[in-house]
Structures are given as C-alpha cells and as structure tokens.
C-alpha positions in Angstrom: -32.1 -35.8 49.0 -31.9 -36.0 45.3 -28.7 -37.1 43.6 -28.3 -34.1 41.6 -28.2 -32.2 45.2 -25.7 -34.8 47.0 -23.4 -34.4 43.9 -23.4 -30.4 44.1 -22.7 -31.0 48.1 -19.7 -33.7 47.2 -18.1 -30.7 44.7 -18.2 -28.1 46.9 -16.8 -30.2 49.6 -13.7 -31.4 47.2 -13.5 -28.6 45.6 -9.5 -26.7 45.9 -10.3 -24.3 48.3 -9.0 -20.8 47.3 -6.2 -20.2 49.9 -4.3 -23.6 50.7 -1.9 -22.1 53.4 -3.2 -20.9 56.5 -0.5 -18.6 57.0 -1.6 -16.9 53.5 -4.3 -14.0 52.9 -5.6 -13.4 49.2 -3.1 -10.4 48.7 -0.1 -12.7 49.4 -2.4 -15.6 47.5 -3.1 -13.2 44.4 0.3 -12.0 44.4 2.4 -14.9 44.9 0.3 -18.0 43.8 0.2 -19.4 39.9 -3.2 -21.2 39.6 -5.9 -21.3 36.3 -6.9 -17.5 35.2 -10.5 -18.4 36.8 -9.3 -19.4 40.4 -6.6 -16.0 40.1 -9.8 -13.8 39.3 -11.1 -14.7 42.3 -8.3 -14.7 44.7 -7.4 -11.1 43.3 -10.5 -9.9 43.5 -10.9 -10.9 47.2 -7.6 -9.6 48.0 -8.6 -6.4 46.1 -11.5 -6.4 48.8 -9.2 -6.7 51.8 -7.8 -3.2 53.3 -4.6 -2.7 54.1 -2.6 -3.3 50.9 0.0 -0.5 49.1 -1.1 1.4 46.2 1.7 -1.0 44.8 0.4 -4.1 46.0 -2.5 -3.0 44.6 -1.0 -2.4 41.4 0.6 -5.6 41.4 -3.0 -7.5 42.1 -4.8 -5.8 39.0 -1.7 -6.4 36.5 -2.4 -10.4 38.0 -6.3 -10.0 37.7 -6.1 -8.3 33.9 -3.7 -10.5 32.7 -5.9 -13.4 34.0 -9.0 -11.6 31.9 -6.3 -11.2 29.0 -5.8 -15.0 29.1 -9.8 -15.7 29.1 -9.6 -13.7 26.1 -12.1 -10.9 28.0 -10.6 -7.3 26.9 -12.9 -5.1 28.1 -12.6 -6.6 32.0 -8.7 -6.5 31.1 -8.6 -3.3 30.1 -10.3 -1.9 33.2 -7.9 -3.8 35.5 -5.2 -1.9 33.3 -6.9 1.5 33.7 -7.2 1.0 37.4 -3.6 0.8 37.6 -3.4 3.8 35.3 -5.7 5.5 38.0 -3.7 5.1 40.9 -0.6 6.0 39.1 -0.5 7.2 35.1 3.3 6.7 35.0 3.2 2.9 36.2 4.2 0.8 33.5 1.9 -1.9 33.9 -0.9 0.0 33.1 0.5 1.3 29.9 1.8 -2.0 28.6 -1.5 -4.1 29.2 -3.5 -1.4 28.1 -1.4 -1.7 24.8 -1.4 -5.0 24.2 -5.3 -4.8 24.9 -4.8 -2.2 21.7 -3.2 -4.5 19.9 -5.2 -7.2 20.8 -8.4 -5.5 18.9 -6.3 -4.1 16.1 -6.6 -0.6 17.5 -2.2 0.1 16.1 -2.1 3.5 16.4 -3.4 3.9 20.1 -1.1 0.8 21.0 1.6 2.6 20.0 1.4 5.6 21.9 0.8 3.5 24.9 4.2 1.5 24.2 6.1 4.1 23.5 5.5 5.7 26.8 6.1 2.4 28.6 9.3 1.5 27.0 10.1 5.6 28.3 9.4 4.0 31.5 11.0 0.4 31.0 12.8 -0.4 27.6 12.2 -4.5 28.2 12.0 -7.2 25.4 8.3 -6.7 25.8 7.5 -3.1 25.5 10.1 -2.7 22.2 8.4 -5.7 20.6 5.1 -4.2 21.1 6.1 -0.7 19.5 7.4 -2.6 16.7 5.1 -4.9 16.3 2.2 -1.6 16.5 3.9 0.5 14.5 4.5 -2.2 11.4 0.9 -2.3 11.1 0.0 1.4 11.9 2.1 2.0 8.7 4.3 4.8 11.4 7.7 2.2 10.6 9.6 0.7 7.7 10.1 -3.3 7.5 14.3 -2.5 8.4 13.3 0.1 11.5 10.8 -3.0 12.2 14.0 -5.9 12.0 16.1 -4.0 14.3 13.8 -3.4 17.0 12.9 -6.9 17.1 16.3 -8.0 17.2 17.1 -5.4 19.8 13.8 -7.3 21.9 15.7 -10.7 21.4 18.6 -9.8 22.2 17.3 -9.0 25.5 15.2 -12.1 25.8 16.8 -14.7 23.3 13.7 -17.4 24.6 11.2 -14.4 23.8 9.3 -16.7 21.6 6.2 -14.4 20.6 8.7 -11.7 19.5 10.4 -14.8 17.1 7.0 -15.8 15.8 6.2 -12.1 14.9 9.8 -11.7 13.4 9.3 -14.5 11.4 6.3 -13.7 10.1 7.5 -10.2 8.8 10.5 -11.8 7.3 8.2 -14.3 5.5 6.9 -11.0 3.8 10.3 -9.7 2.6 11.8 -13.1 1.2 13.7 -14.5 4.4 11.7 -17.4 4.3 15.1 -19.6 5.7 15.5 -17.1 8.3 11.7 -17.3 9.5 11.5 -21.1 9.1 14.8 -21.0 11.8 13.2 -18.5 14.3 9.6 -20.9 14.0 12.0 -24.1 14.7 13.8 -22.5 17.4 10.0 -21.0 19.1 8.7 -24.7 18.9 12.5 -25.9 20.3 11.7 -23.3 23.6 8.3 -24.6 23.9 7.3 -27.7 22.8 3.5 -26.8 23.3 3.6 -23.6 20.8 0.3 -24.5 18.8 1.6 -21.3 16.5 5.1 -22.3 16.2 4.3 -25.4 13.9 1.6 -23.1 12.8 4.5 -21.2 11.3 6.4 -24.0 10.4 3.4 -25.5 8.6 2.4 -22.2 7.0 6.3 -22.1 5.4 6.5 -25.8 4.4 3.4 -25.7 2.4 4.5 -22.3 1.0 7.5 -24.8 -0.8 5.0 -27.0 -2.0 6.1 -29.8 1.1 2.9 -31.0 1.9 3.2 -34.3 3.7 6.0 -32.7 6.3 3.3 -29.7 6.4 0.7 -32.1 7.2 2.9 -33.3 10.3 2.9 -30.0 11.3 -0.3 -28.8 11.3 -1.7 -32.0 12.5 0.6 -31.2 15.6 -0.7 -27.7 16.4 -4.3 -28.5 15.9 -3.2 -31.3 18.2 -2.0 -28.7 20.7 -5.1 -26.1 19.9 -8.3 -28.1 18.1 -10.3 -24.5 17.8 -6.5 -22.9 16.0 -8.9 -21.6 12.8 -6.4 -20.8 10.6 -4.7 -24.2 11.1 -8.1 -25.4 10.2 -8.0 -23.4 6.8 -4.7 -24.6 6.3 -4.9 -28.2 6.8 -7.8 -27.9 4.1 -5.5 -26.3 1.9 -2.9 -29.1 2.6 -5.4 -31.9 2.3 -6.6 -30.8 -1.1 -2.9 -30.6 -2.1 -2.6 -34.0 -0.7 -5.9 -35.6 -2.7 -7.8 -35.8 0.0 -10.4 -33.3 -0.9 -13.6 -34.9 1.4 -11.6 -34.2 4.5 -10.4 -30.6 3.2 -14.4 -30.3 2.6 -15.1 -31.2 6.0 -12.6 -28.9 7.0 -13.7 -26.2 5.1 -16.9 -26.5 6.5 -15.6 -26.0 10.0 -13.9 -23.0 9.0 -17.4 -21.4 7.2 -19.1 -22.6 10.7 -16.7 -20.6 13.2 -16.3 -17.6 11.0 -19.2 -16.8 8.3 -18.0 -13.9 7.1 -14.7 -14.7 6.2 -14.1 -15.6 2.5 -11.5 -17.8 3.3 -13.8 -20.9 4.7 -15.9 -20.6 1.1 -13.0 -21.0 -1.0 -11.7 -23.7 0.3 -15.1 -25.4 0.4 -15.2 -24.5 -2.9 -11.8 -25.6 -4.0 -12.6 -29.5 -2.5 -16.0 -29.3 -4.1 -14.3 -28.5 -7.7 -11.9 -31.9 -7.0 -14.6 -33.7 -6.0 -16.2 -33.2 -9.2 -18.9 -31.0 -8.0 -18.4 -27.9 -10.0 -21.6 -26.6 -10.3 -21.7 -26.1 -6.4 -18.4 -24.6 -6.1 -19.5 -22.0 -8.5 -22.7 -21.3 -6.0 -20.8 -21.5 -2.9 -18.5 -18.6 -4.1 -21.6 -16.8 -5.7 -23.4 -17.5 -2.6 -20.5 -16.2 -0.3 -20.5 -12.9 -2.0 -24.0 -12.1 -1.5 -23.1 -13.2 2.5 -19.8 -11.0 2.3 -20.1 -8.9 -0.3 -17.2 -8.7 -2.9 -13.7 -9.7 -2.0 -10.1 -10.2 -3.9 -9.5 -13.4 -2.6 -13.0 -14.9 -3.2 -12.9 -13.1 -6.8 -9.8 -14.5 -7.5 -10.7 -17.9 -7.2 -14.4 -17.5 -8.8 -12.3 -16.5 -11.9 -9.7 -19.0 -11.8 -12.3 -21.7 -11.7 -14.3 -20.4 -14.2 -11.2 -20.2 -16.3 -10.6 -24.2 -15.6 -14.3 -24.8 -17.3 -12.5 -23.2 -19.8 -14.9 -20.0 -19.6 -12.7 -17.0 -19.6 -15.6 -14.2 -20.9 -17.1 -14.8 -17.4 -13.5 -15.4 -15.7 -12.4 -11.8 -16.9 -15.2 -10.1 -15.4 -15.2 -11.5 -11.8 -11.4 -10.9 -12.4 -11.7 -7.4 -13.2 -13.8 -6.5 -10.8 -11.3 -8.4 -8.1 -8.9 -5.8 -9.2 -11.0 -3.0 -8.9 -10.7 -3.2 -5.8 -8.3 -2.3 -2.7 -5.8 -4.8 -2.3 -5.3 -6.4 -5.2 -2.5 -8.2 -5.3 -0.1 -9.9 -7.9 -1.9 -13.1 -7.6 -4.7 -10.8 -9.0 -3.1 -9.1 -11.7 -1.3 -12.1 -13.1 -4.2 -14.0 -13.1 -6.0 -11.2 -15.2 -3.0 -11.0 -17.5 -3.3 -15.0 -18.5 -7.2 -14.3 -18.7 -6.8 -11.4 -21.2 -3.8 -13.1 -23.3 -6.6 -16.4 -23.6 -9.0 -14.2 -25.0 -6.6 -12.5 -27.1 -6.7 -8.8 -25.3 -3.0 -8.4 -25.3 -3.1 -4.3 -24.3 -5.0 -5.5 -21.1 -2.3 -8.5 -20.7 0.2 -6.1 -21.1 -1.0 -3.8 -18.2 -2.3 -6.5 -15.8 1.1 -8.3 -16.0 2.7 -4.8 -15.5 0.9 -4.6 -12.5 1.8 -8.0 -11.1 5.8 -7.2 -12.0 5.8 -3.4 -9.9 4.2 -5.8 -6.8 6.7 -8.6 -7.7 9.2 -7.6 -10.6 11.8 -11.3 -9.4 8.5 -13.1 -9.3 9.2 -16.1 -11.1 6.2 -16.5 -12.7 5.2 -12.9 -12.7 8.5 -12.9 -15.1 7.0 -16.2 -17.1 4.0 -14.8 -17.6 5.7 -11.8 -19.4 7.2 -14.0 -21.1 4.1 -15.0 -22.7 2.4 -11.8 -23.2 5.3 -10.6 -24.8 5.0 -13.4 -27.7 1.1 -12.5 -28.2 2.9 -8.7 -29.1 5.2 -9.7 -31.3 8.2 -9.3 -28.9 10.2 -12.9 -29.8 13.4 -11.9 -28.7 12.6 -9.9 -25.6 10.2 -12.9 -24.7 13.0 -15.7 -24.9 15.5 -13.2 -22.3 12.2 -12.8 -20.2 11.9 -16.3 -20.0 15.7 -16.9 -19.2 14.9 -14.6 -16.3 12.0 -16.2 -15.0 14.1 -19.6 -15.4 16.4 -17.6 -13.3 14.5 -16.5 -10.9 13.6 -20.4 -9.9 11.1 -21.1 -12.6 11.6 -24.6 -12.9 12.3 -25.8 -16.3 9.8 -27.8 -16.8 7.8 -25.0 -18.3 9.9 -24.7 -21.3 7.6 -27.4 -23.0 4.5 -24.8 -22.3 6.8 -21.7 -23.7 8.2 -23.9 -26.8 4.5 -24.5 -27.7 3.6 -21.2 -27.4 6.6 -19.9 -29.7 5.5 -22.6 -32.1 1.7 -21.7 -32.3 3.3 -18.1 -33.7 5.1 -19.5 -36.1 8.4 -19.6 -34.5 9.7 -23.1 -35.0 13.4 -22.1 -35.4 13.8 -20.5 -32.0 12.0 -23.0 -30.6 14.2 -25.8 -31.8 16.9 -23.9 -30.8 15.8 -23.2 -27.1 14.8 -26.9 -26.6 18.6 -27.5 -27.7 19.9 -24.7 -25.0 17.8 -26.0 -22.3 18.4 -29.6 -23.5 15.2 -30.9 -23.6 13.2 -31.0 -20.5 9.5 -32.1 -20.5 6.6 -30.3 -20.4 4.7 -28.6 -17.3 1.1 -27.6 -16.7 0.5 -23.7 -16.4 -2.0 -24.0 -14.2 0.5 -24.8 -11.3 1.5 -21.1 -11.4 -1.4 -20.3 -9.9 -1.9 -19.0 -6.3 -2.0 -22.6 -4.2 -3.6 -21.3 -1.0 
C-alpha cells in the first residue's frame, strides 16, 4: 500500500464525522449545529434529502445552507437557496432578505430595494431597514438625511449592529462627520476585536488627516486580520509612500495590479512609488500603459497630469487633465487640479472656470478656496484675492501657505499688500503648494 493511499485512509478515519450525536439527524444537525460554511453545506443538504421535515423546517435549512454559500462568497448557489424559500412560500421573509442582500451583494440597488422593502413589510428588524437604506443610498431613490435616520432607526434596534456602524460611517465620511464616523469605526472594532473593516475604517480616516504612522498601525492590523483585504493593500501603499518607504508601497502596488488588473487604482500607486524612487520615466508608462489596459479614467488621468506637471511639463499636464474632466465623474480633485494647470500656463478664463467647478463640488474646501485665491490675482482681483484667502485660512488652510500667496502677490507687483499681510498674519513660513494636492 502506497503512502499516499495509507494517508487518504488515516483522514477519512480522523476526519469530524458530520453528525457527532447519536441522538441527532441532519435536520436537527443543519438546524441547530454552528460548524464551518463547508461542513453546514453538507449537513443541510442531507437533511434537505431526508423526508419528513415542515415546509418551515425546510425554510429554516435553506436560509442555513444560502447563508453558508453567502459566506463562501458563492451568489448564485445562495441565491437559489433564497429562491427555494421564496418557492415554498413568497411572503417568508427569509427569502426576501437573502435574496436582497444577494442584490446588494452584486451591486444590483434597485432590485435589492424592492426586495427589502417587502421584507421590512414583513419584519422591520435592524437588518432589513439597514439594507433598504443602505440600497436605496446607492440607487439614488434616498437623500443622505432620509439615509442617517434609517440607519439610526437600525441601531437603535441593534446598538452592537456593527455592519450598519461601518456603513453609517462611511456615509458620514461623505458629508463632513468625519468625528462622528471615526467614533462609530472605534466603537465596531470595540464589539469585535476581529473586524478586518473596522481598522479599515479607522485607517482609511487617520490617513485622510494626514496621521500616517497611527494609520500604519491600523492597517497593518486589518491586513493582519484579512491578508487578501485589497483595498487595505492599496492603502497601506498609499501610507507607505507617505511614510518614505516607497519600495514596499511598490511592492504593494504590485499586489494590488496582480489581484485586480483592471482597476486604475493598483497603476497609480505603482506609479506614485516609482516617481519617489526616482524612476519617472516608468511611472509615466505604467499610467500610459494602464490606459491602453483600462481605457481612460479620472483618477488615472488625474495623476498622469499631476506628474507631468511635477517634471514641470504642464502643455502635456493640461491635456491628460482636460480630457480627465471630460469625463463622468470628475471631481474637485479634477477641476482644481486643471485650474493650477491653466493659471501656470497663464490661461486664466480656463482657471477661472475649472476652479468654479471645483468650488459648486466643494465651495468650504480649503484649498478649493486657496486656489481662488490665486486665480483671482492672475485677473487682477487683489482685494477679492486677499478676503478669498482669509477664507480659505478659515476654512483650515493652514497658514503656512501665506509664504506661497505673499510671493504670488509680489510677482504682480503688489509689495505693499504683501508686507502688510505678512504683518496681519505675523509672519509664518513658507509651504509647498504641491501638498494641496489629492494624497490618495
């Protein structure tokens, strides 16, 4: 006997044998026994074999068995376990919430939110009402404040719901309740210690104020917790390269590109670490080379122009900028970048409506507001250009950039109002513009 054969004998006689109670059949197994989603497939499935059982046992056997494919991340077995229940009875709300989620799952909003609301018609629980919300937010069919209050409403009747938190979080994150999201991420990762997307979220916030080492902490713990997490991987690049330690954000760049190819995100940061690195040239071909892959994208046009711009090359950095804004979904990371471009090369009319754009996206964007600022000295504007400043200053601007503004004001000929500034803002030091650009 070979020892390939004796070893295959020795692990099916040690291996857990499906029912560990005598007294138990795989009904009573599937329904009452937690075990890994593979073993539960199993027993369910046998005791959906077995004769005898209630439409509702039956019910309560295929919500087990889907939710088991749900958790191997296999949608279309889940989803006929749902519709089994569905067949047996169309009212029964586990049907209609798994099928949902399933919905949800592959992005398909509007048909998740039909199926919610009819299960919350048939039990209004934390889950159901944070589904609809949740559905209906990205449908477009509800407003950011009908959105808070159903989420709230889900809490309140599970406070240790800690998927409705994360996804409450992440919408206030949207709307400037960063204190409020970072709380609800803290407070997930509090109820479960093992949340790989809690310090996601926690990470994601911290290095969205610039706190990179604590960020690092955090993302090193969810990858910890989740080593395939793929946006913690494209995060921890980005907080690498802010930490100057752009070989390891290369090689995790690299890992992102590998697990999803046809995602800009993975190019730009390999990109970004090949620029620090010193390796320019090939940072400009992996974003040209992406955009053949990928075809043309706002985020991977953004940063082809905003490197091209650092070599000091804005003819070329205003057309891949252009063409970024072109496009759908544009954003004010977009437009304000195209306003500095066209204010370098002197095109203040396109300055003026790029920066326009950036301000209806983001009008108490600090440096949205600073960047009017300086468009409104290439027109002319002196006065309006020193208040617009004093806003962006108010806005959180940190004063540092006064040196940048004072040398602008100066370069036009303005040396009185700039002495006079540097004597209202008492003479802070000088910042580099570039740090108003996008980080991630």
């Amino acid at each position: 006997m070979s020892l390939a054969t004796v070893i295959a004998i020795a692990g099916v006689g040690f291996a857990k044998p499906l029912l560990t109670n005598s007294q138990e059949t795989y009904v009573s197994a599937c329904l009452g026994q937690d075990d890994t989603p593979e073993r539960i497939i199993e027993i369910c499935q046998r005791g959906l074999g077995e004769v005898g059982a209630s439409d509702r046992q039956r019910i309560e056997m295929l919500d087990k068995l889907a939710w088991a494919y749900y958790d191997l991340d296999d949608m279309d077995q889940a989803d006929d376990a749902f519709a089994e229940i569905l067949a047996l009875n169309p009212n029964a709300e586990p049907g209609l919430q798994g099928r949902a989620w399933v919905h949800y799952n592959r992005d398909e909003y509007t048909a998740a939110v039909e199926l919610f609301r009819q299960a919350v018609s048939r039990k209004p629980n934390a889950q159901n009402i944070a589904g609809l919300a949740a559905s209906a937010r990205r449908s477009g069919e509800m407003d950011f404040a009908e959105f808070e209050e159903m989420m709230q409403t889900s809490l309140a009747l599970s406070p240790e719901y800690t998927w409705a938190m994360r996804e409450l979080a992440w919408v206030l994150s949207d709307h400037n309740g960063q204190d409020e999201a970072m709380k609800l991420f803290r407070s997930a990762r509090d109820l479960d210690p093992y949340d790989p997307y809690a310090e996601y979220g926690i990470a994601f916030l911290l290095s969205e104020q610039n706190d990179w080492e604590a960020s690092f902490d955090h993302i090193s713990r969810a990858l910890e917790l989740k080593p395939d997490f793929v946006s913690a991987i494209s995060r921890r690049s980005l907080i690498l390269l802010m930490l100057d330690r752009p070989k390891q954000a290369l090689k995790d760049a690299e890992a992102v590109i590998q697990t999803k190819p046809d995602d800009a995100d993975g190019y730009v940061r390999k990109a970004r670490a090949l620029s620090e690195l010193g390796q320019r040239s090939q940072a400009h071909d992996v974003l040209e080379q992406a955009e053949k892959l990928i075809g043309p994208d706002n985020y991977l046009l953004y940063w082809r122009a905003s490197l091209l711009a650092d070599d000091l090359d804005y003819e070329a950095a205003l057309f891949h900028i252009r063409r970024s804004v072109a496009l759908e979904g544009a954003d004010r990371f977009d437009h304000r970048l195209h306003a500095e471009i066209a204010l370098w090369l002197g095109y203040t009319d396109e300055a003026r409506d790029a920066i326009d754009q950036a301000l209806s996206l983001n009008p108490d964007g600090e440096f949205e507001q600073y960047t009017n600022a300086l468009v409104m000295l290439g027109e002319d504007r002196f006065d309006a250009a020193e208040n617009a400043f004093d806003s962006a200053i108010s806005a959180g601007l940190h004063e540092d950039y006064l040196g940048d503004f004072l040398t602008e004001l100066v370069a036009e000929g303005r040396f009185m109002q700039a002495i006079k500034m540097r004597a209202r803002y008492g003479g802070r030091q000088s910042a580099n513009a570039n740090d108003a650009q996008r980080s991630n």
